[in-house]
NUFIFI-993519 format. One record per residue (C-alpha): residue number from 1; z, x, y. Coordinates in nm, 2 decimals. Layout:
BEGIN
> num; z; x; y
> NUM; Z; X; Y
...
//
This chain:
BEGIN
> num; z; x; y
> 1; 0.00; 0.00; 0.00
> 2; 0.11; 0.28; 0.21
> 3; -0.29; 0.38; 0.20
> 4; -0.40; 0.11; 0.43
> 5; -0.13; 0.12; 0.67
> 6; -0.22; 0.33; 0.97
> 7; 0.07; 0.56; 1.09
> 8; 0.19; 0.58; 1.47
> 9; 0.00; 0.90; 1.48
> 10; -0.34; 0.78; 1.38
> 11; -0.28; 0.46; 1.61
> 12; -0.21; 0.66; 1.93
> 13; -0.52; 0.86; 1.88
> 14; -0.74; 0.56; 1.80
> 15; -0.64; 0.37; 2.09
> 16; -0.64; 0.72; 2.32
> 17; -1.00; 0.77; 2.17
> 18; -1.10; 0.39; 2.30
> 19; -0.96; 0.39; 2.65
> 20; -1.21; 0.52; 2.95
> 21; -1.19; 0.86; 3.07
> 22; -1.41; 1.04; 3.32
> 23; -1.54; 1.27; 3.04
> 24; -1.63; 1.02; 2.81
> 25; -1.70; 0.73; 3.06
> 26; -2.08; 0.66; 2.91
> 27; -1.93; 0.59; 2.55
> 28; -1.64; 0.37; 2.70
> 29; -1.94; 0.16; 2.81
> 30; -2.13; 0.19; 2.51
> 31; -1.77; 0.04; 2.35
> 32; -1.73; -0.22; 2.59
> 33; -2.09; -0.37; 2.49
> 34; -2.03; -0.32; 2.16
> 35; -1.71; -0.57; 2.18
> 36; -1.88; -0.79; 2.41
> 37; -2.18; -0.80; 2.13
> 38; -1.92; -0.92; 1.89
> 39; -1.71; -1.13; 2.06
> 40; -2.09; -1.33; 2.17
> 41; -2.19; -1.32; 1.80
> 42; -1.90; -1.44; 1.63
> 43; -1.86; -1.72; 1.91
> 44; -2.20; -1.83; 1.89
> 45; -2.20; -1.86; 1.52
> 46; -1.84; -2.09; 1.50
> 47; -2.02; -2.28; 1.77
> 48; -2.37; -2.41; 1.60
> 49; -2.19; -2.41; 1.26
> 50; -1.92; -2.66; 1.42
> 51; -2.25; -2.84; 1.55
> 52; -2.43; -2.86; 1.25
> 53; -2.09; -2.97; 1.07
> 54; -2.06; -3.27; 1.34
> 55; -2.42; -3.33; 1.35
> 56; -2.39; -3.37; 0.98
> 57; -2.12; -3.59; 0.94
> 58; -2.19; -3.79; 1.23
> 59; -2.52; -3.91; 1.07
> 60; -2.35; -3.99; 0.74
> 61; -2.09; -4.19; 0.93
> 62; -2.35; -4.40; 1.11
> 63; -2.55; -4.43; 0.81
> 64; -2.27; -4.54; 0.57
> 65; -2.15; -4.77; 0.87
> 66; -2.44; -4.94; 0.89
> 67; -2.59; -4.93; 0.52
> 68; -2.45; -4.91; 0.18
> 69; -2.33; -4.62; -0.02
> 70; -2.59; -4.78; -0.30
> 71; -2.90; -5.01; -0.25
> 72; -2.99; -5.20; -0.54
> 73; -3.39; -5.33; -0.51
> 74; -3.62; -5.48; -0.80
> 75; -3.90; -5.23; -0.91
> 76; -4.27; -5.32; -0.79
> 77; -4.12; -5.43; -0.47
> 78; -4.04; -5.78; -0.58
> 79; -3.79; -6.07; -0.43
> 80; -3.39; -6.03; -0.65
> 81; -3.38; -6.42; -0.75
> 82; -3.00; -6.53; -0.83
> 83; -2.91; -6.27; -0.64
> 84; -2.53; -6.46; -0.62
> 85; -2.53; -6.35; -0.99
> 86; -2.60; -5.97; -1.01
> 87; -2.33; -5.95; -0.71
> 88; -2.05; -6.06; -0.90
> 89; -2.16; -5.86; -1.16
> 90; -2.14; -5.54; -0.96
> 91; -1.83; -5.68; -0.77
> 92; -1.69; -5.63; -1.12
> 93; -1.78; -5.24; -1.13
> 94; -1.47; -4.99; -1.07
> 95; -1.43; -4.85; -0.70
> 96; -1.64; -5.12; -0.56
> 97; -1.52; -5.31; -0.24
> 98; -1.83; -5.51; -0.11
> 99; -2.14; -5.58; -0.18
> 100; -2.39; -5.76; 0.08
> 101; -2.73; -5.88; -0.02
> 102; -2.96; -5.87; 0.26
> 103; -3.34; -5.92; 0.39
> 104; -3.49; -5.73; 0.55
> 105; -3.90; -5.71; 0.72
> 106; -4.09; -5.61; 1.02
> 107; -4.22; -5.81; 1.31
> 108; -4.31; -5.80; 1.66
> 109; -4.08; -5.83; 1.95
> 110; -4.21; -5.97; 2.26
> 111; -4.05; -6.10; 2.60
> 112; -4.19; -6.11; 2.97
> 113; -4.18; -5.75; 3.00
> 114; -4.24; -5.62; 2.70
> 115; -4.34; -5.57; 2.33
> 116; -4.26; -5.36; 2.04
> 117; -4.22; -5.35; 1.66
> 118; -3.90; -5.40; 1.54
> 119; -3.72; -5.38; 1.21
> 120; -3.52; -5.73; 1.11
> 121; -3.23; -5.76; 0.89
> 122; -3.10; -6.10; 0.80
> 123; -2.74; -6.13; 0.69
> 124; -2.46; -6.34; 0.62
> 125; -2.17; -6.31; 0.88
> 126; -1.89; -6.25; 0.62
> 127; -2.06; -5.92; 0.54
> 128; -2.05; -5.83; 0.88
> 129; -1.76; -5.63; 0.84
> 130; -1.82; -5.44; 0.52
> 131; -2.11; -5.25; 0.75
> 132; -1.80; -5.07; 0.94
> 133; -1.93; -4.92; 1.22
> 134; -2.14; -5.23; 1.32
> 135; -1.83; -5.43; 1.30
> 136; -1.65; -5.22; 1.55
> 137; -1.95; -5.26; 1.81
> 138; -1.92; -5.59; 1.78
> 139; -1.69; -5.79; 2.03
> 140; -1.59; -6.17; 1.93
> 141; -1.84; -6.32; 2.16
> 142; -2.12; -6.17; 2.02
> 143; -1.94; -6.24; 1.64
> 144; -1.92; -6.62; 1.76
> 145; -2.26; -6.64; 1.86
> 146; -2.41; -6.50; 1.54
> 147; -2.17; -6.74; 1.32
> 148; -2.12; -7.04; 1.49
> 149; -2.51; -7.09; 1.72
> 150; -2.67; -6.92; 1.49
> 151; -2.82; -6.63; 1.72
> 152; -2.94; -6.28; 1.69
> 153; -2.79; -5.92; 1.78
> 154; -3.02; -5.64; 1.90
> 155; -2.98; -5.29; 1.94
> 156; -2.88; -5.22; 2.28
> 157; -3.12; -4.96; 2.35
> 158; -3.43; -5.22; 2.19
> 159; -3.27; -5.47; 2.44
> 160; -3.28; -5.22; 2.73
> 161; -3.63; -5.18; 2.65
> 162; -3.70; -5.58; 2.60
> 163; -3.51; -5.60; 2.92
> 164; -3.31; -5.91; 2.79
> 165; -2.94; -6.00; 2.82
> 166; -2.71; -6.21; 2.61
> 167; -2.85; -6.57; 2.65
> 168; -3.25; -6.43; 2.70
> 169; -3.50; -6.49; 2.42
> 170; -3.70; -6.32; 2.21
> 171; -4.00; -6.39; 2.03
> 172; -4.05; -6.31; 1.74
> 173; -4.40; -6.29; 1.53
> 174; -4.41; -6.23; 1.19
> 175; -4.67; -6.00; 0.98
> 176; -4.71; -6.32; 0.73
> 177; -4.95; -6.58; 0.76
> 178; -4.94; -6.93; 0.78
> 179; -5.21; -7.14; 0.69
> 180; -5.34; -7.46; 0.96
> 181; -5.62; -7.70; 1.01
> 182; -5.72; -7.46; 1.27
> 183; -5.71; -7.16; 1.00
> 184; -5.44; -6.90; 0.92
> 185; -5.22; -6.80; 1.22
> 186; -4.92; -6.53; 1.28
> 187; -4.59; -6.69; 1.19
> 188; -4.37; -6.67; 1.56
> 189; -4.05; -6.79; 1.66
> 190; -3.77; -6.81; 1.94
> 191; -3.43; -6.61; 1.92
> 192; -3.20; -6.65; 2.14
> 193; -2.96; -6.31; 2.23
> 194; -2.62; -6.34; 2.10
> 195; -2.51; -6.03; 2.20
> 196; -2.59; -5.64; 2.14
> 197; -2.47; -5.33; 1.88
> 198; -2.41; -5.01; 1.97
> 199; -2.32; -4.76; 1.70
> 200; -2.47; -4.42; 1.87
> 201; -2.75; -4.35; 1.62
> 202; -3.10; -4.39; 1.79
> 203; -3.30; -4.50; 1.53
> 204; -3.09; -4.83; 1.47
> 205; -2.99; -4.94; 1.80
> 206; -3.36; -4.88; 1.93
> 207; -3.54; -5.10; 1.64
> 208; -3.30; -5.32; 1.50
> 209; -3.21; -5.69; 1.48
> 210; -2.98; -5.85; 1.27
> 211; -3.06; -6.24; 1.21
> 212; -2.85; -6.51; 1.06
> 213; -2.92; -6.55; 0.71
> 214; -3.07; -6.92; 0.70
> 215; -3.32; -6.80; 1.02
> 216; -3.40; -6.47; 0.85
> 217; -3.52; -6.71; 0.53
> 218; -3.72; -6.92; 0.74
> 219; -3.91; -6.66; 0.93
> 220; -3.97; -6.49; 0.65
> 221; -4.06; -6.76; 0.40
> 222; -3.79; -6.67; 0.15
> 223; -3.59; -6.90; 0.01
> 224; -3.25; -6.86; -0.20
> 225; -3.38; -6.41; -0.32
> 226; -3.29; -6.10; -0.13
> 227; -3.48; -5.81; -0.07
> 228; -3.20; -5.57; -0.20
> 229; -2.81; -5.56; -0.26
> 230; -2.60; -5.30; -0.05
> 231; -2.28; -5.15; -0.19
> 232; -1.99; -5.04; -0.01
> 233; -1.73; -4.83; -0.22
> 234; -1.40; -4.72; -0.14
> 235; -1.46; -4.35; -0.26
> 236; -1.78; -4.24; -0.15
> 237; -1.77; -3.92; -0.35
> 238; -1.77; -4.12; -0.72
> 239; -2.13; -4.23; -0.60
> 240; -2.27; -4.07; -0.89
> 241; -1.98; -4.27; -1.15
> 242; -2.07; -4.58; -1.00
> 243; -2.41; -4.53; -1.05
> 244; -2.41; -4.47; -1.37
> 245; -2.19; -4.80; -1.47
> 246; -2.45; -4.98; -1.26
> 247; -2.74; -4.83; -1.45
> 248; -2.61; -4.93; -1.77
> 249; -2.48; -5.28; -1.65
> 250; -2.78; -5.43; -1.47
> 251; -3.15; -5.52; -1.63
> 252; -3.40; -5.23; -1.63
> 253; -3.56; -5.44; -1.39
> 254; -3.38; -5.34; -1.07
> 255; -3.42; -4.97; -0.95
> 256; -3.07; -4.81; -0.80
> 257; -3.06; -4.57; -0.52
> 258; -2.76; -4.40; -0.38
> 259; -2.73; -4.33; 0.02
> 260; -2.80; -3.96; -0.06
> 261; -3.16; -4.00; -0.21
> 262; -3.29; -4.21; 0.03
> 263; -3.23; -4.00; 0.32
> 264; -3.25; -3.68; 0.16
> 265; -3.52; -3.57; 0.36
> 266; -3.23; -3.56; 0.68
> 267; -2.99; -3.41; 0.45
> 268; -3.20; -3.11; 0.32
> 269; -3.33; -3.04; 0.66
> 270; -2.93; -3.04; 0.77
> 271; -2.85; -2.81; 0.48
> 272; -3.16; -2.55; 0.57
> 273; -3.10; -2.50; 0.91
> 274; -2.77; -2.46; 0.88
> 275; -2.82; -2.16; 0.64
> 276; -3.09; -2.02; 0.87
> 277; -2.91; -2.06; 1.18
> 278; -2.65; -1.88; 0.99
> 279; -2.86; -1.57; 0.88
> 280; -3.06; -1.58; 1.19
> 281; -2.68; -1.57; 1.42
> 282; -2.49; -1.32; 1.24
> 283; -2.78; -1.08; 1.29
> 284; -2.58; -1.07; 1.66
> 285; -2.29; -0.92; 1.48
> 286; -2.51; -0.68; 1.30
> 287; -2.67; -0.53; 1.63
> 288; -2.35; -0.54; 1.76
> 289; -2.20; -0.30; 1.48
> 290; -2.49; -0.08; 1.52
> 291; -2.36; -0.07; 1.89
> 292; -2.06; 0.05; 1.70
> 293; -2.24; 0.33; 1.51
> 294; -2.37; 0.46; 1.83
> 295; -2.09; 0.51; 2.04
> 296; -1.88; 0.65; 1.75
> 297; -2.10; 0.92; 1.68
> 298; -2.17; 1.02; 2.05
> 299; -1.77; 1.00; 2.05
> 300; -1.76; 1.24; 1.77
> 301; -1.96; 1.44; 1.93
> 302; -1.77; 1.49; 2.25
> 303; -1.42; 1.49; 2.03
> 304; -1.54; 1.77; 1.82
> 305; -1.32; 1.99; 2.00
> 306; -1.00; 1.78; 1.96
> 307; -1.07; 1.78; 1.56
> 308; -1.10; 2.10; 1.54
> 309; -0.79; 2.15; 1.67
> 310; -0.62; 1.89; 1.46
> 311; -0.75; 2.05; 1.13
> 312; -0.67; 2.38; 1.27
> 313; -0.32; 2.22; 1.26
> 314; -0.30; 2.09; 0.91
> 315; -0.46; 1.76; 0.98
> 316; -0.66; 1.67; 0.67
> 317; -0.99; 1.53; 0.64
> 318; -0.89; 1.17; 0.50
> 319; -0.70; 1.16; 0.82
> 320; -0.97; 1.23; 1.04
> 321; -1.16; 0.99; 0.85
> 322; -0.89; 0.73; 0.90
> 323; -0.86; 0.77; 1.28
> 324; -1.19; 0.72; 1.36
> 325; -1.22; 0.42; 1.15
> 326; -0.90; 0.30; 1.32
> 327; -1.11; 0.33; 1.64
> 328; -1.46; 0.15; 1.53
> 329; -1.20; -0.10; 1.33
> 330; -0.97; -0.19; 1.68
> 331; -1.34; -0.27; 1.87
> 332; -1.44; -0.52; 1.58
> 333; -1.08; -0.69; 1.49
> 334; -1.04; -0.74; 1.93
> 335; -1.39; -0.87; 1.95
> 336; -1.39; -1.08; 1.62
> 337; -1.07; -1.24; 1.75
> 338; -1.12; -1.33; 2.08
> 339; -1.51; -1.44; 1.89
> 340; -1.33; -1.70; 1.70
> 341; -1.10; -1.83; 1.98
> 342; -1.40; -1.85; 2.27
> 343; -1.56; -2.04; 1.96
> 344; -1.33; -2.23; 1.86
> 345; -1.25; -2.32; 2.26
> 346; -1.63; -2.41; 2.31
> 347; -1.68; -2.60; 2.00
> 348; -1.38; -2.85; 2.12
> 349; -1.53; -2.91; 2.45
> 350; -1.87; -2.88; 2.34
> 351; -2.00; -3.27; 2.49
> 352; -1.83; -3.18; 2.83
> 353; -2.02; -2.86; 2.87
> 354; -2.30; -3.03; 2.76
> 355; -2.30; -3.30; 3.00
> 356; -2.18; -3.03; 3.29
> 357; -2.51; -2.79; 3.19
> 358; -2.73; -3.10; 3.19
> 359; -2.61; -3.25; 3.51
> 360; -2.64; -2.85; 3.70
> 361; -2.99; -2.81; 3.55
> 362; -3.09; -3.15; 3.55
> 363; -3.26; -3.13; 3.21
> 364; -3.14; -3.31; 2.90
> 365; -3.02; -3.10; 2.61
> 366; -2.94; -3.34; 2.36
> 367; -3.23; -3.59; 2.30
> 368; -3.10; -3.94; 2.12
> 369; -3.49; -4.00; 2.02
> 370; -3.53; -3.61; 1.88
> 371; -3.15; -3.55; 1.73
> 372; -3.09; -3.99; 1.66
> 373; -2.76; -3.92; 1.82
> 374; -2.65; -4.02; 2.13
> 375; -2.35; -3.76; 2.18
> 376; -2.35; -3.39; 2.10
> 377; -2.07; -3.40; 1.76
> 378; -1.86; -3.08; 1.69
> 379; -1.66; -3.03; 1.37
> 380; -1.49; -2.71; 1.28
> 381; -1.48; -2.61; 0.94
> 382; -1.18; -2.34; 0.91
> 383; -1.28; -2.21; 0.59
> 384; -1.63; -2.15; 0.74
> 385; -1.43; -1.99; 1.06
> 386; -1.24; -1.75; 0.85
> 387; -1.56; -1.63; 0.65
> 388; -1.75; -1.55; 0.99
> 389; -1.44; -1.37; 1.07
> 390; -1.42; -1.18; 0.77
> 391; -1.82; -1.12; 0.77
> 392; -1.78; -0.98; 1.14
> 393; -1.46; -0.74; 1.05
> 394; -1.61; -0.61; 0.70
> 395; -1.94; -0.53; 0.94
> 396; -1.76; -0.31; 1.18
> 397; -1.54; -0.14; 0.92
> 398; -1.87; -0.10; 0.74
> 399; -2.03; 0.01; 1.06
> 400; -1.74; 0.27; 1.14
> 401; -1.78; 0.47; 0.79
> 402; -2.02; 0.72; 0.86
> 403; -1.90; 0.83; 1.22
> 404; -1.60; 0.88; 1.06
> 405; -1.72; 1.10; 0.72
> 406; -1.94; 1.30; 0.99
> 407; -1.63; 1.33; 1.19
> 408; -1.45; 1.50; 0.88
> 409; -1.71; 1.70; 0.78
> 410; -1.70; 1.95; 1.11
> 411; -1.62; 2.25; 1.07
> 412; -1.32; 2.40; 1.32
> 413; -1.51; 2.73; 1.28
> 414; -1.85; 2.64; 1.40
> 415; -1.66; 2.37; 1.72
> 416; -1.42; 2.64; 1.82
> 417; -1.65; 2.91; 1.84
> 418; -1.79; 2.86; 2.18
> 419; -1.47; 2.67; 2.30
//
């Protein structure tokens, strides 16, 4: 143990070695970007990895609190008739707490001022609240509305861009054809606004509507199927245990896909350039160490006089070799800590400097239409903290090796001889 312990001597010549003097006032320098190089690296890599953490599990949130952690369709894209029937037979499935049959199509939006394609989503209003965070956007005006008259809730951000308020209409016209004496004409109808969602993920709040269930059949001439069954469990990590009950419970007829494979092209983007960003970042850390390299060898260089003297004096090479590893070590353990806590500091206030750089430049940084979320999310990982820490301290250890071995290997001899 006694090994990795630096003594009081080797300390006070590290730290003597590290502090500026006249002589060696260029390599001080060289020192103080090498720290700075660090502590930018090791910040900037706890910053996006506490980004890509939050950006991560902010999307599962909103899509779990808005869809099911299974979806149950019937193969060949066909209607689920007695649908009542196969949801009390998945009701009866361990670790499930709702399930919510739904229907779901596309139509056209129009009002006054505009006109876009939306997506529709009928539903009962007792499975309102298994869908989370819809529930929580909603307020009891807007749940009395869509119970009791029977009206329809848009995405705010579709409703800004309908321009309609609570109490507006919106028409509605239908892909499906209905057949007249005059010939086959687009099926439209009148909803009237009963209020408005917000649940911070672009993608639904600028294209969705949810209907009442006996409208959404009517519009879309369905009468007692569903389009597909959502299921909510109480332990979304058994996913795969439920699945498997289901698989061997229901008829082969109905396919089964868990929340994970239908949006797995988000997740495997998430998971890539999070382990790009991490290679491409801790390249900082590397050119820092390098940093390192450079300055402890031009250090060696000037101190060769100084060891010398010390070996002259009995000093032994594993303690040279141990000092000047003590002084590459003290630059990367200062910088790597003060990293971790700038880091650590941003990633906490990381939608207030965001809002602050985007109101002094006047440019937006955080696109809801490019990144679907509305609000830049943070979440650090400590585990993932402590291994950038360790990466950036094993670097400049690493990194302080060879000054040190070429410090031991001088000769007193050959540095005296001119002194």
């Amino acid at each position: 143990m006694d090994n990795f312990i630096f003594n009081e001597t080797e300390r006070t010549i590290a730290v003597r070695y590290i502090k500026s003097r006249r002589a060696e006032g260029f390599i001080s320098i060289s020192a103080w970007f090498s720290l700075i190089g660090i502590i930018l690296g090791v910040a900037t890599l706890i910053v996006v990895m506490s980004v890509m953490n939050g950006f991560r599990t902010e999307l599962v949130d909103r899509i779990l609190g808005i869809n099911g952690h299974l979806i149950v369709y019937k193969k060949n894209g066909l209607s689920i008739e007695n649908y009542n029937k196969i949801v009390n037979q998945i009701l009866d499935t361990q670790n499930v707490i709702a399930v919510t049959p739904h229907l779901e199509g596309q139509a056209l939006a129009k009002t006054k001022n505009a006109v876009t394609g939306v997506i529709i989503r009928g539903t009962k209003w007792t499975d309102l609240p298994a869908k989370k965070l819809l529930w929580k956007s909603l307020d009891k005006t807007t749940i009395d509305n869509f119970k009791n008259k029977q009206n329809i809730i848009v995405g705010y951000r579709l409703a800004q861009r309908l321009n309609v308020n609570i109490g507006d209409y919106i028409s509605l016209i239908s892909p499906n054809i209905m057949e007249t004496a005059i010939g086959a004409l687009p099926i439209k109808q009148n909803f009237m606004v009963g209020g408005v969602f917000d649940i911070g993920m672009y993608e639904y709040d600028n294209n969705f509507i949810f209907l009442p269930w006996n409208k959404a059949e009517k519009f879309l001439f369905t009468k007692q199927v569903a389009h597909g069954i959502e299921i909510f469990l109480q332990n979304p990590k058994k996913t795969h245990d439920v699945y498997a009950d289901l698989n061997s419970k229901l008829d082969k007829i109905f396919s089964i896909i868990d929340w994970k494979k239908r949006n797995s092209s988000f997740m495997n983007a998430l998971d890539v350039e999070k382990n790009v960003m991490f290679v491409i970042l801790t390249l900082i850390i590397l050119v820092a160490t390098f940093n390192i390299i450079s300055s402890m060898i031009m250090l060696v260089q000037t101190k060769k006089s100084d060891i010398a003297l010390m070996r002259t004096m009995g000093a032994s090479k594993y303690l040279i070799i141990r000092i000047f590893i003590l002084t590459g070590s003290i630059i990367g353990i200062l910088g790597t800590i003060i990293g971790a806590i700038l880091g650590i500091i941003v990633s906490i206030n990381i939608e207030p400097i965001r809002n602050f750089v985007s109101s002094f430049f006047g440019q937006e940084l955080f696109s809801p239409q490019i990144y679907f979320l509305s609000t830049l999310p943070s979440n650090i990982n400590f585990k993932e903290v402590l291994v950038v820490m360790g990466l950036s301290i094993t670097l400049t250890l690493l990194a302080s090796m060879f000054p040190a071995w070429k410090a031991s290997k001088i000769s007193p001899a050959e540095a005296l001889r001119y002194e």
